[in-house]
C-alpha positions in Angstrom: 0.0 0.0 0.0 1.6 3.3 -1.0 0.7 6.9 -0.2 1.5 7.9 -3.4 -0.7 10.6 -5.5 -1.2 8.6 -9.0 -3.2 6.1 -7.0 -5.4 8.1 -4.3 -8.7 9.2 -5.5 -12.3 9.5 -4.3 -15.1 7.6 -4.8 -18.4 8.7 -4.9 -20.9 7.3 -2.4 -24.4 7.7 -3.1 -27.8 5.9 -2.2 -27.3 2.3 -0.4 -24.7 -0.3 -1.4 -21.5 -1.9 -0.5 -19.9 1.4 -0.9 -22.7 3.2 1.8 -21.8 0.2 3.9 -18.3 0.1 3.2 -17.9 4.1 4.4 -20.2 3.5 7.6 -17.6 0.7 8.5 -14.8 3.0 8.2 -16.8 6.0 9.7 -17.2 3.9 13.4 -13.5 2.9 13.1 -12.7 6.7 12.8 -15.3 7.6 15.2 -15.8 7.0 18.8 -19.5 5.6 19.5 -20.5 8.8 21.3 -19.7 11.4 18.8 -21.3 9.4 16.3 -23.8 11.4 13.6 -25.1 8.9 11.3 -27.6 11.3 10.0 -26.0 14.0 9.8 -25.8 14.5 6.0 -29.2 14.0 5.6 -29.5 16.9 7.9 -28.1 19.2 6.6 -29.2 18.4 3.0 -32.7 18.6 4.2 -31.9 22.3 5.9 -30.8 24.1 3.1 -31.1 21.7 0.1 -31.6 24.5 -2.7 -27.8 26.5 -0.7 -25.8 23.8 0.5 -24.9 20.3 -1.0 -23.5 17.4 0.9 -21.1 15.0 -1.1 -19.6 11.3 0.7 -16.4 9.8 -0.8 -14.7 6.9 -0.2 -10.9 7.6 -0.4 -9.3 4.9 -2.3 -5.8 3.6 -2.8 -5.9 2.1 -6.2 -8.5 -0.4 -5.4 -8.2 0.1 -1.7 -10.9 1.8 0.5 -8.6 3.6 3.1 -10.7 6.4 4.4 -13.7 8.7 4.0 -14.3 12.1 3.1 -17.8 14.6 3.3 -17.8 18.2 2.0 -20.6 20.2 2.8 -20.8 22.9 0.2 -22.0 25.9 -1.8 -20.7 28.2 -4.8 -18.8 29.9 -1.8 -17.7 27.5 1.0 -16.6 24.2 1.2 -17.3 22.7 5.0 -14.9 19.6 5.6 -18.0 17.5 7.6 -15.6 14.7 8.1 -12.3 13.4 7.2 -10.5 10.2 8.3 -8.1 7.8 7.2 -8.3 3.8 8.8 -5.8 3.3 11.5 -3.8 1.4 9.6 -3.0 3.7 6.9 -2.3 7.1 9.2 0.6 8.1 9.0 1.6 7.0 5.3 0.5 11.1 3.5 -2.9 10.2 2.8 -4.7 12.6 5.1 -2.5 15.1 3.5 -2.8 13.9 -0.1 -6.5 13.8 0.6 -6.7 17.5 1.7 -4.7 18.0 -1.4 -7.3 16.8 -3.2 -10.1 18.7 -1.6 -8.4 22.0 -2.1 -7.9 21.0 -5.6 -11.8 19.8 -6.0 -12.8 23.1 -4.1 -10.1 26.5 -5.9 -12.0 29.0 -5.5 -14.0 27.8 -2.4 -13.7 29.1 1.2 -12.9 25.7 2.8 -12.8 25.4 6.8 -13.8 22.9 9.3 -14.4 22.6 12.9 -12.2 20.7 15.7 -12.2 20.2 19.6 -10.4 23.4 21.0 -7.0 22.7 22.7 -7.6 21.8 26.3 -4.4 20.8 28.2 -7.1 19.7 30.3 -8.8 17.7 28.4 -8.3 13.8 28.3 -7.4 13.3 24.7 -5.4 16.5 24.7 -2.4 14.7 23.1 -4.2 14.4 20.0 -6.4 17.9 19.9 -2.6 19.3 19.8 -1.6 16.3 17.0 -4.7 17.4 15.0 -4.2 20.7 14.7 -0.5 20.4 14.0 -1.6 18.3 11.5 -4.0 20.8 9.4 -1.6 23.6 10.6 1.1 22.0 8.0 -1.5 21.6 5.1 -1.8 25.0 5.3 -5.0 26.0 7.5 -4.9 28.0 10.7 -7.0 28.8 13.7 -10.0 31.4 13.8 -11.3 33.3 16.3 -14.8 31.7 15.8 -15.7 28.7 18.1 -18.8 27.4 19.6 -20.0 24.8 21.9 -21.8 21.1 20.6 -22.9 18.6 22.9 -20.6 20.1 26.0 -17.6 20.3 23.6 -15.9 23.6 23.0 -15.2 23.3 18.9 -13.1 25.8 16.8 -12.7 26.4 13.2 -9.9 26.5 10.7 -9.8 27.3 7.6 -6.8 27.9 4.7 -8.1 31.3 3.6 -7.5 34.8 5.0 -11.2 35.8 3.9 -13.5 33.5 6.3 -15.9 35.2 8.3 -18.7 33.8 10.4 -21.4 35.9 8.5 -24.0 35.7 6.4 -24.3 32.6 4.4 -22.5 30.6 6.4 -23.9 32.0 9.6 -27.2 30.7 8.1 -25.5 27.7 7.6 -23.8 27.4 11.3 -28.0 27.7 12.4 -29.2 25.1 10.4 -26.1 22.8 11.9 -28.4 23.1 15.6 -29.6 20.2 14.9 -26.6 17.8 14.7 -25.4 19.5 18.1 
């Protein structure tokens, strides 16, 4: 199994199938049981379906499913839902190639995301600080913007200097109550 470019790609995942089942296998690998969300593309398709668009890919290594990938997204932003890449393959460039491939899928998008905030408190601490490293050296950085879901203090990053918590995607951040 190699990390390299010529053989990552996506796959789209639509409707049921081996591939819906195949990405909800990897999605509770990635995910622990209590910050699970299995509905939570439906939910925000059915928010604002006519704004915002929600797209699942498997990521493959040639013939390889090694992760998963959702963008939630409009002509304007491009909201990383989820990203995650099996145990067994971190580690190896494809979280990075993969965000290379979003960015490249998304040009002239405002893409961002939200994370846990550091907390050298907190009991996975270790890895808040490992995550954000992580995006830090694919190029995104830390906002001022952060809210609270489910008890959890979350924070967003994004790569571009122009993201602001306003308008459209403040309309979007409202329809996201739900899933928190």
């Amino acid at each position: 199994m190699s990390a390299t470019e010529d053989t990552l790609s996506l796959k789209p995942v639509k409707g049921d199938g081996p591939e819906r089942e195949l990405l909800q296998q990897l999605y509770a690998e990635a995910f622990p049981a209590n910050e699970w969300q299995p509905n939570s593309v439906a939910v925000i398709q059915n928010a604002a379906p006519d704004i915002w668009k929600a797209d699942e890919w498997l990521i493959m290594d040639g013939n390889e499913a090694i992760g998963l990938l959702c963008v939630v997204h409009t002509e304007t932003y491009a909201y990383l839902l989820y990203l995650a890449v099996s145990s067994r393959c971190q580690g190896k460039g494809y979280g990075s190639r993969t965000l290379s491939l979003f960015k490249r899928m998304f040009p002239n998008h405002i893409r961002f995301f939200d994370l846990e905030v550091p907390d050298e408190s907190a009991e996975n601490a270790q890895q808040r600080t490992a995550r954000i490293r992580f995006y830090e050296r694919n190029g995104y950085h830390l906002t001022n913007e952060s809210f609270e879901s489910d008890g959890v203090a979350l924070t967003i990053m994004t790569d571009s200097d122009e993201f602001a918590m306003s308008g459209e995607l403040a309309e979007f951040a409202a329809a996201l109550e739900p899933l928190r």
